[in-house]
N, C-alpha and C positions, 0 to 999 in steps of 0.2 A: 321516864318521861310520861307525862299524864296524857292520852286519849281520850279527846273526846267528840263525838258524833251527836249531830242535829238532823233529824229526820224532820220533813218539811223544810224545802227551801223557798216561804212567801216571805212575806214583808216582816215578821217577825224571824223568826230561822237565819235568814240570810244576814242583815244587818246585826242582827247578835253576836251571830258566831265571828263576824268578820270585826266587830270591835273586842273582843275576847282574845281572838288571833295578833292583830295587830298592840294589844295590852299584853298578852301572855305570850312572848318568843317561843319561851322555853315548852307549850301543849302544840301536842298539832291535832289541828281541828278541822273537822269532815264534815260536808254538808251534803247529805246525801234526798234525792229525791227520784220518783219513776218516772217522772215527767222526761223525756229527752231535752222535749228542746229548751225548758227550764233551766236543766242542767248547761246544755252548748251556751244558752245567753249568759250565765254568771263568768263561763268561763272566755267570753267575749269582750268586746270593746262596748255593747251596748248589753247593757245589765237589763233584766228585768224588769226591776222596780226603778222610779225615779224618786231618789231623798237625796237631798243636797249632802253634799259632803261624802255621800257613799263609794263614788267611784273613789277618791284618794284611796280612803280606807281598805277595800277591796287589793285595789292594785300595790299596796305595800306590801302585803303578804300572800297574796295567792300565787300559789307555786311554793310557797316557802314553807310556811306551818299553816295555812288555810288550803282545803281542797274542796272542791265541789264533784259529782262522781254519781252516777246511776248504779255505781257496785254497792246498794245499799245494803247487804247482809255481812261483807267483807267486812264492812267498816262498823258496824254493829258489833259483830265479831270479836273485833279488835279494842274499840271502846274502854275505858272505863266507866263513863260519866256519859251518858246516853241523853238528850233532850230530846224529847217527842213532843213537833212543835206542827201538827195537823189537822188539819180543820175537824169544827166541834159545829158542823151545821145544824140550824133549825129542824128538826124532822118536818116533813111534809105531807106524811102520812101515819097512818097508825097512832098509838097510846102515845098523847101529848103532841100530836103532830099542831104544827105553828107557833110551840110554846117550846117541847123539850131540848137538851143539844140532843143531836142522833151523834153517837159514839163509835158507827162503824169503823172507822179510819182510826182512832184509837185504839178499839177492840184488837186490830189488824196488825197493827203495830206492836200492843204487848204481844200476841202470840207468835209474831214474825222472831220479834225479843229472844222468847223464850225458847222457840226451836233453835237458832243459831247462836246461844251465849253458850262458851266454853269455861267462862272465868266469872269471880262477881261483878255483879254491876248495880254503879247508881242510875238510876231510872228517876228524869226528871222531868215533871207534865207545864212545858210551857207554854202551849194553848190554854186560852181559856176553859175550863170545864167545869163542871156543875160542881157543888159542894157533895164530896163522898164518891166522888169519880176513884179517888187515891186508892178507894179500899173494894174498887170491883177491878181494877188493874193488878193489886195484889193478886188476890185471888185466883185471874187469869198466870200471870207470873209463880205465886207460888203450886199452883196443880200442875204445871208444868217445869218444872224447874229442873226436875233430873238432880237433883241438891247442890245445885249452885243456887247462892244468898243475892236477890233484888233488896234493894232499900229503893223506896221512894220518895221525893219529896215535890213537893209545888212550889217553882220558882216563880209564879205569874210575871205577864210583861208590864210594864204602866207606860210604854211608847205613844208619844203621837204621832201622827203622819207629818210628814213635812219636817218635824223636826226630831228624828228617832237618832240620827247619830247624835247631836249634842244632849240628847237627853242618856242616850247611854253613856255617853263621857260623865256626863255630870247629873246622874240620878236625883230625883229627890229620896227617893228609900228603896233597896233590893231586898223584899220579901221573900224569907226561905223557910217552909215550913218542913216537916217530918215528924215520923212518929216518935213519941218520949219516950225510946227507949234508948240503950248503949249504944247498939249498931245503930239507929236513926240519927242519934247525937252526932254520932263521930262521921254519919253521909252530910249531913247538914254541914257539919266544920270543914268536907273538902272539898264542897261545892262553895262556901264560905272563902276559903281559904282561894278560891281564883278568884269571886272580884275583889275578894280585897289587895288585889294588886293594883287597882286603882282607885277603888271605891273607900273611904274613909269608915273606919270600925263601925263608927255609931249611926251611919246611914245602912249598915247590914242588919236589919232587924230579921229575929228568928222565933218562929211559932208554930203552933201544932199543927200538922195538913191540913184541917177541916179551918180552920182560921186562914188561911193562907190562900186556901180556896176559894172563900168566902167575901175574901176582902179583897180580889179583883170586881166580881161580880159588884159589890157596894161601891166601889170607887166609878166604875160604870156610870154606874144607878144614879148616882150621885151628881155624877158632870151633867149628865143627861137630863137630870132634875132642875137644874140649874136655868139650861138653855130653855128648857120647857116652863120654865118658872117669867123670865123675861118676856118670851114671845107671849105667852097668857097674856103679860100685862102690856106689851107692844096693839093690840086686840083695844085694849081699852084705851091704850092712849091716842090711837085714830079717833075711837070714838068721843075723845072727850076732849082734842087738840093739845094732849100733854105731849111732848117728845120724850120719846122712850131713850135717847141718851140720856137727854139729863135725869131721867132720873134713874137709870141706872150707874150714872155717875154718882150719884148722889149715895146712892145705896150702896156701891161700891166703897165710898169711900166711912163705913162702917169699919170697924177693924175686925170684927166677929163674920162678915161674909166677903167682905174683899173684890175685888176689881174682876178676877177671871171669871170666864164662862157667861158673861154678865151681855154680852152684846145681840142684842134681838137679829132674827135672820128667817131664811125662808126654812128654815129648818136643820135639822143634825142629818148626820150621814155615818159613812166609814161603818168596818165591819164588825164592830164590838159593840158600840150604846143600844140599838134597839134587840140584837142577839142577846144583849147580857139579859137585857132586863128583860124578856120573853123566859128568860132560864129563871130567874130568880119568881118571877109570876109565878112558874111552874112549881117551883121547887117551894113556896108558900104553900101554894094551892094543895099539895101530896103530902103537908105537915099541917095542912085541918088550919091555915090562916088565911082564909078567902078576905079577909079587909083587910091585913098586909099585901097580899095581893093585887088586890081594886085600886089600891092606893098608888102600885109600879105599874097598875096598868095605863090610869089617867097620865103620866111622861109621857106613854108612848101615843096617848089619843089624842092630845095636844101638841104632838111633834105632826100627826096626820094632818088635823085643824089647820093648822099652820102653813101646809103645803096646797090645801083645799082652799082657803084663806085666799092665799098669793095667785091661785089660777081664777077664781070668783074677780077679785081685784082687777086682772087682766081684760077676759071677758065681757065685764059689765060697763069698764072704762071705755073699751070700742064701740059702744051702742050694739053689747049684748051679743056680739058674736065673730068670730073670728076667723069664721070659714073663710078659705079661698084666702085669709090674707098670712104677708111672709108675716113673721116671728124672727127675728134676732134671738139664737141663746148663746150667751157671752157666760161660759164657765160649764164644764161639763161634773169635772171631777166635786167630791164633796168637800174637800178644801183647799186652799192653793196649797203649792209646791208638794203635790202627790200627782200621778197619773192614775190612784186609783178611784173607782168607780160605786164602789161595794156601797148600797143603801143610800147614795147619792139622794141629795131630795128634787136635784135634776132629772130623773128618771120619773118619777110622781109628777113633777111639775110639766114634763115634755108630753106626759101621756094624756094629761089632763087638756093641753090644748090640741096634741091631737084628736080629744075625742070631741073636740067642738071641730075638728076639721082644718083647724090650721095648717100653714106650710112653715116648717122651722128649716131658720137653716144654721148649724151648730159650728160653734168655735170653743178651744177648746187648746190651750199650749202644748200638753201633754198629755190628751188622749185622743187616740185614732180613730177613724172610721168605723174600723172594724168592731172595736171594744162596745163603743157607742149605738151602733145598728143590735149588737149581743143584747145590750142589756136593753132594750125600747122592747126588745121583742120575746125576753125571757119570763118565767114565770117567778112572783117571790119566792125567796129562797134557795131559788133552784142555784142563783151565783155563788153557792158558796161551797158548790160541789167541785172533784177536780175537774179542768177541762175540758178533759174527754171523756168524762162522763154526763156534760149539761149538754143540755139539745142543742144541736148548732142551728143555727138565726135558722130561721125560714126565711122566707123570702123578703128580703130590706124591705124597712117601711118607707114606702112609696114617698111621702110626705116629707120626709126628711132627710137634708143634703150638711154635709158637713164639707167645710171651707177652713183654710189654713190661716185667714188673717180677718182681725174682725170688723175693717171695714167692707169686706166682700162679703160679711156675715150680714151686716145691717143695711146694705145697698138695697133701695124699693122697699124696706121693711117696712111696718104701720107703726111694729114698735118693738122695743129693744130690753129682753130681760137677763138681765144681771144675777146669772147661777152662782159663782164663784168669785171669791173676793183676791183674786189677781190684781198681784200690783200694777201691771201693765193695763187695767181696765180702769186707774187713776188718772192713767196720764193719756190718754187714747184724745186723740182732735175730735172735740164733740161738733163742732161746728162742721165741721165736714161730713162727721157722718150725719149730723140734721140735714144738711145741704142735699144728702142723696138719698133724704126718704120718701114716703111716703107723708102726707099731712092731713089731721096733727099728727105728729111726731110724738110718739110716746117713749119713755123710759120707765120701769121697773126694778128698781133698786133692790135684788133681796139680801142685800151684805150690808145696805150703807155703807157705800164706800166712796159714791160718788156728791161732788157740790151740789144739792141738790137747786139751790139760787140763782147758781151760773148756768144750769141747764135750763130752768124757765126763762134765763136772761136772752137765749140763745132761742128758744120760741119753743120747747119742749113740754108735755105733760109731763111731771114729774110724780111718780108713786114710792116714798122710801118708805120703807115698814116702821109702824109704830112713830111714825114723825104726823107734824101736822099736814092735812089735806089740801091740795088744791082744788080753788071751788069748783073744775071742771068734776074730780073725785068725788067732791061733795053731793056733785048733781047728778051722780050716776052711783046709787048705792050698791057694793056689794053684799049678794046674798048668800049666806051658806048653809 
């Protein structure tokens, strides 16, 4: 029977191993982390993380061939087929700090590896990490190995949030690189060899580590390029009354660029687009390409623009200031159907009218108080340490209350902005909540997801990004 253990139990880790488990009966599969209460939540009624479809999945086989466990060296141990799925944060200090990954939690993990393996093992890096991460893990692994054989290889994730079980049901490709040698070939084919218990021959593509590595970072780069590609031209189409759906419809319906990624908004989020592409800057930058570089760095300075953009917008539509009045923020998380938080463009956006003085009051389906107050008052980066290692809040920001439904979000508001594209934020009684505002009554669409016709019908300013202006918008320019 095959063993196999996932160190890091986040939103990668956990969702992996538990469609693995429930596909492969016959492995029993470990998800080991320090965290405690981490651990007590997976093996609870209320999981962790929030992705639809995960509780089934979970509860089909935990207990059976899926475990979750703090005994993280047992189960190492025991192992065959090892995934090390640990955060690859920003560094925040020292050489490359705000650009490089920092690899400590890595570093920790091969050498934890290498003093407790009894027998061989596949070692497989399924966080993101830098191109040529493969070959300083060796390194650590084989000076320590006591002669027992590491193979490594890079399985990268290509999950989204919201929709990571169906995607791990039905992958578009499982990237599996290793080194071209005998023993690399033959770790590659029995890592190979489990998803092909579900996953079809030809969507198992297999390539060198440094390719493998390489080609999460790009796929990143890439999505992220996309959404920074539209919102650019959402910028222009305010200013020139083009609606940035149609014609990102229009451009969509190219066959050579195609329909996804394509929809303008207040910005990207989640913890991989602006990470990857800060790694890849880096990793230009240290191979002597500073205009490969410059080039991944404008995604991210137009993913900023973007967020600076929508709070200017805000701002200048109230007659230039915002102090002392409520805010509605309808959506906290950076896309619906996740509870997570990580690089939200809601945190940029909340801080921005803080710093004009606003009072917000937040809603938010799936994330709590708690998480919400963390991150207003964290510094970047610092989210993407474990737990108990980022600074716990200081003292809540005074300014902001967070509320369980979002008509008590927008009661007295002056106006109402739209973080997250919640399907419940379609169908919400806009009349009602116009009826209990403040007047004018503003809306702030950053998803386009609302009518924007039937809200002016109803007496509302209406702001959608990249759509045409209302004249009240017209007469109050934003400046950025």
């Amino acid at each position: 029977m095959v063993k196999i253990c996932c160190i890091g139990a986040g939103y990668v880790g956990g969702p992996t191993m538990a469609v693995i488990a429930v596909k492969c009966p016959e492995i029993e599969v470990a998800v080991v982390d320090i965290s405690v209460p981490r651990i007590a939540a997976w093996n609870s009624d209320q999981l962790p993380i929030y992705e639809p479809g995960l509780d089934d999945v979970v509860k089909q086989c935990r207990g059976k061939n899926l475990f979750f466990s703090t005994d993280v060296e047992k189960h190492v141990m025991e192992a065959d087929i090892v995934f090390v799925s640990v955060n690859t944060p920003t560094k925040t200090q020292g050489l490359g700090a705000g650009k490089a990954a920092d690899l400590t939690y890595w570093e920790s993990a091969a050498r934890m590896i290498a003093d407790v393996s009894k027998s061989d093992k596949i070692v497989v890096e399924k966080s993101t990490v830098p191109v040529k991460t493969a070959e300083a893990i060796e390194k650590i692994l084989t000076h320590n190995s006591k002669g027992i054989n590491f193979q490594i290889l890079s399985n990268p994730e290509f999950l989204a949030e919201g929709t990571a079980i169906k995607d791990l049901f039905n992958p578009d490709r499982v990237l599996i690189g290793g080194r071209e040698t005998p023993e690399g070939t033959k770790a590659v084919q029995a890592l190979r060899d489990v998803y092909a218990h579900w996953v079809p021959a030809d969507q198992i593509i297999c390539s060198n580590l440094w390719s493998a590595e390489l080609s999460k970072l790009a796929a990143n780069a890439f999505l992220a390029q996309r959404i920074s590609s539209v919102n650019a031209i959402s910028a222009l189409c305010e200013a020139t009354g083009a609606n940035v759906s149609e014609v990102s419809y229009s451009v969509g319906k190219d066959s050579r660029i195609g329909p996804k990624f394509l929809n303008a908004s207040v910005g990207f989020g989640g913890s991989c687009f602006q990470k990857d592409i800060l790694n890849l800057v880096y990793i230009c930058e240290c191979n002597g390409l500073p205009e490969v570089a410059n080039y991944w760095k404008q995604v991210i300075k137009i993913n900023d623009y973007q967020k600076s953009r929508f709070v200017n917008r805000v701002v200048s539509s109230m007659f230039n200031t915002v102090s002392g009045k409520k805010i509605a923020i309808l959506g906290f998380a950076f896309k619906k159907d996740t509870g997570d938080t990580r690089e939200t463009p809601a945190i940029d956006v909340c801080k921005g009218l803080l710093g004009d003085k606003a009072q917000l009051s937040i809603y938010d389906p799936q994330v709590n108080e708690d998480q919400i107050q963390r991150d207003l008052s964290m510094k970047k980066f610092d989210w993407d340490h474990p737990l108990h290692l980022q600074p716990m809040s200081p003292t809540s920001v005074k300014q902001v209350s967070c509320v369980w439904d979002a008509y008590e979000a927008a009661k007295d508001a002056h106006g109402v902005c739209i973080l997250t594209e919640w399907d419940e934020f379609k169908y919400l009684d806009y009349q009602r909540i116009y009826d209990n505002m403040k007047k004018p009554a503003f809306v702030f669409d950053g998803r386009n997801i609302v009518d924007a016709d039937k809200l002016r019908q109803i007496g509302f300013i209406v702001y959608s990004i990249g759509k045409p202006l209302d004249a009240w918008l017209k007469d109050m320019p934003a400046v950025v």
